[in-house]
DRENTORKOL-3810 file (N, C-alpha, C; in nm, 4 decimals):
REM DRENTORKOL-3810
@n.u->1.7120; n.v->1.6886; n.w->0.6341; ca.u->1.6460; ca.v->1.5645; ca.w->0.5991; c.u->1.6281; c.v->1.4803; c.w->0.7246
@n.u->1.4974; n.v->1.4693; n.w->0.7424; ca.u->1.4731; ca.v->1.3457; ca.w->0.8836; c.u->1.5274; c.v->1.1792; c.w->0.8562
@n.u->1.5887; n.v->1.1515; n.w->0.9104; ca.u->1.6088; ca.v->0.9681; ca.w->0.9507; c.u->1.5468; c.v->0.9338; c.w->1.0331
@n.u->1.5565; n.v->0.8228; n.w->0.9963; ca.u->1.4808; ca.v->0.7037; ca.w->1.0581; c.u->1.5442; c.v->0.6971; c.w->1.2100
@n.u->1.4700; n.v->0.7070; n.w->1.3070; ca.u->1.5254; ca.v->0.6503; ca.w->1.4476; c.u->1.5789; c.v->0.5155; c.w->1.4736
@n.u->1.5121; n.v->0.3733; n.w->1.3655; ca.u->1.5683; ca.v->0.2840; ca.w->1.4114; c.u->1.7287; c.v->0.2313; c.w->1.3219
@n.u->1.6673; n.v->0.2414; n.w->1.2718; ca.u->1.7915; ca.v->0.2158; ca.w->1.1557; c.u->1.9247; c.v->0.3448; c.w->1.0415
@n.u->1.8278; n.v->0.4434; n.w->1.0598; ca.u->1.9374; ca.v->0.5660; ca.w->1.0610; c.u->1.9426; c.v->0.6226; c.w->0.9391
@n.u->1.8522; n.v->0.5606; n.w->0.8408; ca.u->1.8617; ca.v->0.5598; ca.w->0.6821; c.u->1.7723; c.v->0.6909; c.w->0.6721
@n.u->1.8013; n.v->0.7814; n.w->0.6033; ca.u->1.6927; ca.v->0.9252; ca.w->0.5310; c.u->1.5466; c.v->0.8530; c.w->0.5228
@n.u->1.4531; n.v->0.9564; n.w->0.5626; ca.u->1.3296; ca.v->0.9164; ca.w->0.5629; c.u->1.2604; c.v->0.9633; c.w->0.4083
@n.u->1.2044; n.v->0.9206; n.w->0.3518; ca.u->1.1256; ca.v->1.0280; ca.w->0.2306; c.u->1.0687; c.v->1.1363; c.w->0.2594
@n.u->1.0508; n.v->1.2509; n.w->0.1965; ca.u->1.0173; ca.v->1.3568; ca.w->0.2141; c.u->0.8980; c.v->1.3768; c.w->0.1383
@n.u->0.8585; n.v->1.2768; n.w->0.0397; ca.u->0.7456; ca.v->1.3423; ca.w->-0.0338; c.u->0.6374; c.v->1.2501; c.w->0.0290
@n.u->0.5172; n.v->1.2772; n.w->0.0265; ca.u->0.3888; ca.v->1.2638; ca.w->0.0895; c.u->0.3831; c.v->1.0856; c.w->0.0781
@n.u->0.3532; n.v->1.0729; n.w->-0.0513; ca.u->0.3001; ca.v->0.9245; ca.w->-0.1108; c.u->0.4202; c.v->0.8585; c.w->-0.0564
@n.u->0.5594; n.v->0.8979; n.w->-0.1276; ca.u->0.6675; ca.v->0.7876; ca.w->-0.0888; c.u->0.6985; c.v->0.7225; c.w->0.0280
@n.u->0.6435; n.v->0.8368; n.w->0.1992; ca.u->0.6488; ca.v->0.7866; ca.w->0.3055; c.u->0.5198; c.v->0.6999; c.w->0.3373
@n.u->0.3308; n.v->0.7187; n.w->0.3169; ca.u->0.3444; ca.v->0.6355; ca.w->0.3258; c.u->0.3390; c.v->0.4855; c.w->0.2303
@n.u->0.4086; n.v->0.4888; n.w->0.1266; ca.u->0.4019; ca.v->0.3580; ca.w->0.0561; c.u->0.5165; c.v->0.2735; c.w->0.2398
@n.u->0.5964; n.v->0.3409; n.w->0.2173; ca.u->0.7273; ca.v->0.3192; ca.w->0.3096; c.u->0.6514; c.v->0.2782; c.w->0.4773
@n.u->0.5149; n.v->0.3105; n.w->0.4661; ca.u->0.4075; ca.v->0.2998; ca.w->0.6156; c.u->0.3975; c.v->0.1431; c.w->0.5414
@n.u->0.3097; n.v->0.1370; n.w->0.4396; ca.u->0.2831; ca.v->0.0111; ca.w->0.3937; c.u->0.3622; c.v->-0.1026; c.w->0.4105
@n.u->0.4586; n.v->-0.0707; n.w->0.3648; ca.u->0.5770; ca.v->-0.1824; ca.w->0.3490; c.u->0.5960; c.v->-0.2174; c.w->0.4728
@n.u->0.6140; n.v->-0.1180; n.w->0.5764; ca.u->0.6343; ca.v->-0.1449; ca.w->0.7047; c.u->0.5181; c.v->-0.2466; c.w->0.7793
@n.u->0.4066; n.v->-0.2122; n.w->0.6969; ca.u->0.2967; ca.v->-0.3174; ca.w->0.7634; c.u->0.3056; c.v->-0.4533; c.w->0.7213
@n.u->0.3232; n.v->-0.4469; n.w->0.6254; ca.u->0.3554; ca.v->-0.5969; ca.w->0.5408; c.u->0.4566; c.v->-0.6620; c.w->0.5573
@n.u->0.5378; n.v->-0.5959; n.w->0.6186; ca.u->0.6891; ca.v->-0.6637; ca.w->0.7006; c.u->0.6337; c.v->-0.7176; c.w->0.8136
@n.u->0.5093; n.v->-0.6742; n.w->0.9276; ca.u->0.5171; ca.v->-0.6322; ca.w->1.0289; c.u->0.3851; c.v->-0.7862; c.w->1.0613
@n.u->0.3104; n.v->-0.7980; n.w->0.8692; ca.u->0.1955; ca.v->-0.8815; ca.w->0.9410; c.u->0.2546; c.v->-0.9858; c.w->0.8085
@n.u->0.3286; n.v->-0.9758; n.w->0.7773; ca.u->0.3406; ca.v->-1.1149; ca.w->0.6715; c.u->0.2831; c.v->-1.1061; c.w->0.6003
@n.u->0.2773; n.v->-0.9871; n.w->0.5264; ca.u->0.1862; ca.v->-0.9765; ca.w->0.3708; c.u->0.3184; c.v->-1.0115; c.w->0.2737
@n.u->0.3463; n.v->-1.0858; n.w->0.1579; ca.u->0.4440; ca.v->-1.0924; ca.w->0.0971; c.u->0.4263; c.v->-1.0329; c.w->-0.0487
@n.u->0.4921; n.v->-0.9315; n.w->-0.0329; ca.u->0.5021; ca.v->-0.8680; ca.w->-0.1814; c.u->0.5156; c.v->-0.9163; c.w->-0.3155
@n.u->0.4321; n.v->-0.8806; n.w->-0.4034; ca.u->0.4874; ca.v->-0.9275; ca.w->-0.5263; c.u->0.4515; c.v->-0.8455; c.w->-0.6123
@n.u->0.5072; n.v->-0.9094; n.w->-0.7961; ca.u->0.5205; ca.v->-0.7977; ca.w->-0.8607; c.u->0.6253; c.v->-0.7011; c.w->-0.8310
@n.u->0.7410; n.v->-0.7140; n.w->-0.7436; ca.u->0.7870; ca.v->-0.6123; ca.w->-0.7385; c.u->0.7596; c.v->-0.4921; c.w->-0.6170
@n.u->0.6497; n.v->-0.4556; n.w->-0.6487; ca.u->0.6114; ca.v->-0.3876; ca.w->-0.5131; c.u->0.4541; c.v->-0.3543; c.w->-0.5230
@n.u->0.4083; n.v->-0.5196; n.w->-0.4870; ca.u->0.2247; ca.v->-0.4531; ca.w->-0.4817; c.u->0.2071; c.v->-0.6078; c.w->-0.3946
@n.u->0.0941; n.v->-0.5825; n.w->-0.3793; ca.u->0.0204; ca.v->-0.7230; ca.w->-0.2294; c.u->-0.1332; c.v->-0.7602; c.w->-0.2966
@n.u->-0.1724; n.v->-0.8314; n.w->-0.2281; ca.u->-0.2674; ca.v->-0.9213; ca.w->-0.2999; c.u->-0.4131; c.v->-0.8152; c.w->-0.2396
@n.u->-0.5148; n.v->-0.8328; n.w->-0.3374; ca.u->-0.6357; ca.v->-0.7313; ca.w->-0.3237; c.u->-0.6909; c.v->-0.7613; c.w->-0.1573
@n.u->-0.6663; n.v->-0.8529; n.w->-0.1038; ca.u->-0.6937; ca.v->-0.8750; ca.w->0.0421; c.u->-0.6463; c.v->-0.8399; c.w->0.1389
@n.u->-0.4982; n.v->-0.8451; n.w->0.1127; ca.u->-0.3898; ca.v->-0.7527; ca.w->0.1907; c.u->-0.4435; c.v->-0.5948; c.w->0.2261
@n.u->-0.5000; n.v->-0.5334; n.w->0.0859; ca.u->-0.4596; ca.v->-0.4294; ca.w->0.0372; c.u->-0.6051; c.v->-0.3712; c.w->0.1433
@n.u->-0.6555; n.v->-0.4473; n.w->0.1242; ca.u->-0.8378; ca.v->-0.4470; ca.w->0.2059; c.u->-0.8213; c.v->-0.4246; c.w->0.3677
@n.u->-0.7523; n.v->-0.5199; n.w->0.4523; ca.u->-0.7475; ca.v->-0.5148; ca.w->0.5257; c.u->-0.6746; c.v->-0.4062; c.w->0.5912
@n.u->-0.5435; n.v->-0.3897; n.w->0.5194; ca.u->-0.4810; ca.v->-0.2293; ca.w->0.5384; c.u->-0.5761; c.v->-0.0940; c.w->0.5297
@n.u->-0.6732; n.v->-0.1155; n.w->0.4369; ca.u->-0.7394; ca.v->0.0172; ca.w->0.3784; c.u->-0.8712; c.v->0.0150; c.w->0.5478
@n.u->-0.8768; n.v->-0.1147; n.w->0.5748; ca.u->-1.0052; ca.v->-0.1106; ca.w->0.7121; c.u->-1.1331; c.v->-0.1443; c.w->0.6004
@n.u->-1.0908; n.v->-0.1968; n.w->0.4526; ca.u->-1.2433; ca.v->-0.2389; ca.w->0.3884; c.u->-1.2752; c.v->-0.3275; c.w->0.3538
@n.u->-1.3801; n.v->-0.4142; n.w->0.3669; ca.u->-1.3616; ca.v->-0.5842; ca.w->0.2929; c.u->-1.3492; c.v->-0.5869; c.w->0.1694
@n.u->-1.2943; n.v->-0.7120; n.w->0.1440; ca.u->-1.2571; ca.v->-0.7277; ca.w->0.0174; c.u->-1.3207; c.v->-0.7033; c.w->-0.1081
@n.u->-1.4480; n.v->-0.7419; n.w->-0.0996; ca.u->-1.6141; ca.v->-0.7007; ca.w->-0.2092; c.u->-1.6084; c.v->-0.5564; c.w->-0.1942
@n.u->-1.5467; n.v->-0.4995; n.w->-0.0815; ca.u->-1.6095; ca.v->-0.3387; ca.w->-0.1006; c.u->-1.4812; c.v->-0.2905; c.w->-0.1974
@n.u->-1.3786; n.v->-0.3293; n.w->-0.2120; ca.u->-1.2430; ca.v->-0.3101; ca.w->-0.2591; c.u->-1.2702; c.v->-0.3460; c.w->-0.4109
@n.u->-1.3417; n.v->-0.4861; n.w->-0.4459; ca.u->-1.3607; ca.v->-0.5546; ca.w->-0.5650; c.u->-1.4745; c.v->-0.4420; c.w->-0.7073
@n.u->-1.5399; n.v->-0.3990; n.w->-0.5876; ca.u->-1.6669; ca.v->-0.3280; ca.w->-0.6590; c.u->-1.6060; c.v->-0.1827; c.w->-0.6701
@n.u->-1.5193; n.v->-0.0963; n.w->-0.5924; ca.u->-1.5081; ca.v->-0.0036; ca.w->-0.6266; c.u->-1.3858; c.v->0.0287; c.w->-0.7031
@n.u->-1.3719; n.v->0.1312; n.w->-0.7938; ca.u->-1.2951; ca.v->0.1273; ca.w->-0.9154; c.u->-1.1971; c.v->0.2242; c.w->-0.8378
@n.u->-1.1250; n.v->0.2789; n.w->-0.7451; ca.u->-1.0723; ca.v->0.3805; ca.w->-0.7244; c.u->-0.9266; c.v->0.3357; c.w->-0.7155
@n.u->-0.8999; n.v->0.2246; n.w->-0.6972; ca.u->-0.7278; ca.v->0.2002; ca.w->-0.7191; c.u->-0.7269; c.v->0.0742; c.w->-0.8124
@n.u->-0.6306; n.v->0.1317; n.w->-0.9224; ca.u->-0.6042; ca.v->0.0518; ca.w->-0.9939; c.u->-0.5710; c.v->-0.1139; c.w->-0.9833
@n.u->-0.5551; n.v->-0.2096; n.w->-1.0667; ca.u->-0.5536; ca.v->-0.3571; ca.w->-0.9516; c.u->-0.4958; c.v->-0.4383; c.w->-1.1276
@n.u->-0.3924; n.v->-0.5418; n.w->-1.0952; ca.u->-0.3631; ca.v->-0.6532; ca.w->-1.2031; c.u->-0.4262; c.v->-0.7501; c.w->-1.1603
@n.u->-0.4472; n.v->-0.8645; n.w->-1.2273; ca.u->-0.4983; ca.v->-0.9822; ca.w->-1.2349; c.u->-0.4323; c.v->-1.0198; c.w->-1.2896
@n.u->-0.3966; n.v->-1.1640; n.w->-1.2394; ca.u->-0.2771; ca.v->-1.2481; ca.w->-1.2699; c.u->-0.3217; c.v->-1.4039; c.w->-1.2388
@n.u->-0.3550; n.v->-1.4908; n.w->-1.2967; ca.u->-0.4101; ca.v->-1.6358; ca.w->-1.3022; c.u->-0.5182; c.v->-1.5891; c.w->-1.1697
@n.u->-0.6217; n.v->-1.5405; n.w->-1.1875; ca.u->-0.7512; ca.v->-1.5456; ca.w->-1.1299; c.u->-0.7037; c.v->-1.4709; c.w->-0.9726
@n.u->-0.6091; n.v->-1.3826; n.w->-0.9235; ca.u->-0.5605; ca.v->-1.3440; ca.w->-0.7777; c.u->-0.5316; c.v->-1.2071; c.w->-0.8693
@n.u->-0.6031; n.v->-1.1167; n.w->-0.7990; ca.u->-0.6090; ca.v->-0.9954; ca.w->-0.8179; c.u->-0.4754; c.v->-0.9178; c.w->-0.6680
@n.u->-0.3886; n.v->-0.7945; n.w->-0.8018; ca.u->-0.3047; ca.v->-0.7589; ca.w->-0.7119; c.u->-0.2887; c.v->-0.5871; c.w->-0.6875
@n.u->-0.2714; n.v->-0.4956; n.w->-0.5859; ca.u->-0.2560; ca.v->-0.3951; ca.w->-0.5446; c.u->-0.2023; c.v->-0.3272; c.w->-0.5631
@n.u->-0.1079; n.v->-0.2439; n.w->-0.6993; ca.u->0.0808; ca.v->-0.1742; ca.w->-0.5681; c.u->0.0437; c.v->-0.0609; c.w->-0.5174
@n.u->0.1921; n.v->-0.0640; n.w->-0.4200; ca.u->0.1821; ca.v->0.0031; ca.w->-0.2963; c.u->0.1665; c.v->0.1094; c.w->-0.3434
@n.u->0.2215; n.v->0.1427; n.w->-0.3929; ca.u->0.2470; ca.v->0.2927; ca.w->-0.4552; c.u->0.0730; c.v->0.3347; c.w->-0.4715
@n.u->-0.0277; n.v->0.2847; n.w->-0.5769; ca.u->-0.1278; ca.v->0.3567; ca.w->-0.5763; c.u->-0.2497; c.v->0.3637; c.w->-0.4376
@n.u->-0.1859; n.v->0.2723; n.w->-0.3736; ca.u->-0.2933; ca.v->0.2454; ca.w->-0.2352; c.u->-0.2324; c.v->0.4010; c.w->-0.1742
@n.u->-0.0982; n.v->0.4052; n.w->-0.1723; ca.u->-0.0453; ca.v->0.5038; ca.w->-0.0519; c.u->-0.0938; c.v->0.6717; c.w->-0.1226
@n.u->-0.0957; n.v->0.6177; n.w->-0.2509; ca.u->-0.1546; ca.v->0.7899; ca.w->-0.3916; c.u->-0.3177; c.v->0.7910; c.w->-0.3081
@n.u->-0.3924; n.v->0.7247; n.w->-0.2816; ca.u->-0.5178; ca.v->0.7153; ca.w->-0.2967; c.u->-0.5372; c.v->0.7577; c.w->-0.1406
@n.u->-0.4510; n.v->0.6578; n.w->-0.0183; ca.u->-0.4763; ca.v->0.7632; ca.w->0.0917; c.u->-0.4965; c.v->0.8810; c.w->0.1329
@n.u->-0.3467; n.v->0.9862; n.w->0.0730; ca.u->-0.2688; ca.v->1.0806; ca.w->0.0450; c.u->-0.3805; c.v->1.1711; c.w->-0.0140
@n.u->-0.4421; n.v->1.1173; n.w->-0.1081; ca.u->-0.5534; ca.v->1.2237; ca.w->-0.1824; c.u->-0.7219; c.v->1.2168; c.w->-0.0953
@n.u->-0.6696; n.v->1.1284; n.w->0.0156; ca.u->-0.8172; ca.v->1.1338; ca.w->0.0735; c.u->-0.7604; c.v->1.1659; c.w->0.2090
@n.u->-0.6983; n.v->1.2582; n.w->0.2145; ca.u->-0.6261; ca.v->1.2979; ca.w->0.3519; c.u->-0.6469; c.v->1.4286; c.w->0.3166
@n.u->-0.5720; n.v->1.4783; n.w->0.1788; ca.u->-0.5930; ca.v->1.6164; ca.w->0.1643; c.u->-0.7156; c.v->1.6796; c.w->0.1019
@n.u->-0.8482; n.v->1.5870; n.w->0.0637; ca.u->-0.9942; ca.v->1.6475; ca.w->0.0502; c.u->-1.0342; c.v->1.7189; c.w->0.1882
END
């Protein structure tokens, strides 16, 4: 099992779980603040993906909550949706 170089903790081994674990690391890294538990706001999620936000809004490919008019991301299906456009 690989660890982490900085901190020493087991790395994930399955595809999606490392990078949700990339994500998190970005959102630590730029001040995205999680919520829900573990998902970021549809803008966050945009700027991570490299797409604007309207291109994110219009296309149906990752699931999204709405919550008093602020649409939200989790990590988990952004990092499913990379993962499956890595291995096409």
């Amino acid at each position: 099992m690989n660890h982490c170089s900085e901190c020493g903790q087991p790395l994930p081994t399955d595809p999606v779980e490392a990078e949700a674990e990339t994500i998190r690391s970005w959102c630590r890294d730029n001040g995205v603040v999680l919520v829900l538990g573990d998902a970021i706001h549809q803008s966050a999620a945009a700027r991570y993906l490299g797409l604007s936000q309207k291109t994110l809004q219009n296309c149906y490919f990752l699931p999204s909550k709405r919550i008093r008019r602020r649409v939200y991301v989790r990590i988990g299906d952004i990092a499913e949706f990379i993962c499956n456009q890595i291995s096409r």
